[in-house]
C-alpha positions, 0 to 999 in steps of 0.5 A: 918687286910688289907688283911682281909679287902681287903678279905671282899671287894672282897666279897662286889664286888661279890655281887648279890645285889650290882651294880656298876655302868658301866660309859661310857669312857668319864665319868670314864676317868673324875673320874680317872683324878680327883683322878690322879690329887691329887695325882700327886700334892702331890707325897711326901704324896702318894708313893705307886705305885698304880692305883686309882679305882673309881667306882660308886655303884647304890644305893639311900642311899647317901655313900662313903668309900674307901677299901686299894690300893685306891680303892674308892666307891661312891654311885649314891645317893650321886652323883645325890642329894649333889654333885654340884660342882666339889669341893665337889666331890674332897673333897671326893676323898682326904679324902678316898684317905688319908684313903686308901693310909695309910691303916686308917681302924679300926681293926676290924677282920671280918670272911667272910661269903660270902656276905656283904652288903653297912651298914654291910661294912660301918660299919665296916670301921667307924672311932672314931671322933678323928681319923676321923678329923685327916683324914679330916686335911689330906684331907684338905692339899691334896686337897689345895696342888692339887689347888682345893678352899679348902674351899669346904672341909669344906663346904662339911662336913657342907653339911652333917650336915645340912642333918644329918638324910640322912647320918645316913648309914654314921654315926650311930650317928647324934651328932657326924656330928656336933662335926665333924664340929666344930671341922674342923673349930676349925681347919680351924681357926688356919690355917686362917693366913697361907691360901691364898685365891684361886682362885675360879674355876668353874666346869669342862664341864666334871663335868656337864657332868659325873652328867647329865649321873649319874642322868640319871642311874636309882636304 
């Protein structure tokens, strides 16, 4: 099914209607150091010899997703309207991150028919509640492990929730963002007595810089 997968993501690429978008050097230089540093931070957690690839899709419609060998796609919605801190966006990174490099896809066999577009793809990569909260602990690890205030990861989901109805190419079912948040505190909460506090950063230059030139890029 991950060649499937991998099959299908050609055909989302190669698309007449999807943009990605091309960033200048400076800006993608940024996002490869970002997704470099998790994983250089948690080598026993990603052993394939693979380059991250993060890309950018010029869309309105705030989404995320990754396809298998960490190829990672963000929406300029996403990026220009809810990512304002540099925290988020590496909550982001870790959690399809975490999906990509152990292949967490639903099985879904798909007959490739030549096109395929953002919410046919979305759709097709959506996973249960459970098994998406399993990723999210995951996420959580690998983010804390590469330095970044960990409690960015659950401020992003409650950042999905309060704005549930733009996220509904996410989640096809407002509900589920909800349960989706109560039970990551669940788990923060048991994990309260092993945190330490971190040691709040600011963003990077290099952040403000990358969103001044997405918020410039028109869909």
């Amino acid at each position: 099914y991950i060649e499937n997968l991998n099959e299908v993501g050609r055909f989302y690429i190669n698309n007449n209607e999807v943009k990605i978008v091309k960033l200048s050097i400076s800006s993608q230089k940024y996002l490869d150091e970002l997704g470099n540093k998790i994983v250089q931070n948690n080598e026993l957690f990603f052993k394939q010899n693979k380059k991250n690839q993060i890309k950018l899709v010029k869309s309105s419609e705030p989404f995320y997703f990754s396809l298998p060998n960490r190829k990672i796609f963000i929406s300029t919605g996403l990026i220009s309207r809810f990512i304002k801190h540099e925290g988020l966006l590496a909550s982001i990174i870790s959690y399809e991150l975490v999906r990509s490099e152990r292949n967490i896809y639903p099985t879904k066999l798909t007959i490739p028919t030549g096109t395929i577009d953002d919410s046919k793809l979305i759709e097709m990569l959506r996973l249960p509640l459970k098994m998406k909260v399993e990723v999210h602990k995951w996420g959580f690890h690998i983010l804390k492990r590469a330095g970044y205030d960990y409690d960015h990861y659950l401020g992003w989901i409650q950042i999905m929730n309060r704005n549930n109805k733009d996220f509904i190419i996410m989640k096809n079912d407002l509900r589920q963002i909800a349960r989706e948040e109560a039970l990551f505190k669940s788990f923060m909460i048991k994990q309260a007595g092993q945190l330490k506090e971190t040691r709040r950063f600011n963003s990077s230059k290099s952040f403000y810089k990358f969103i001044k030139e997405v918020s410039r890029t028109k869909v």
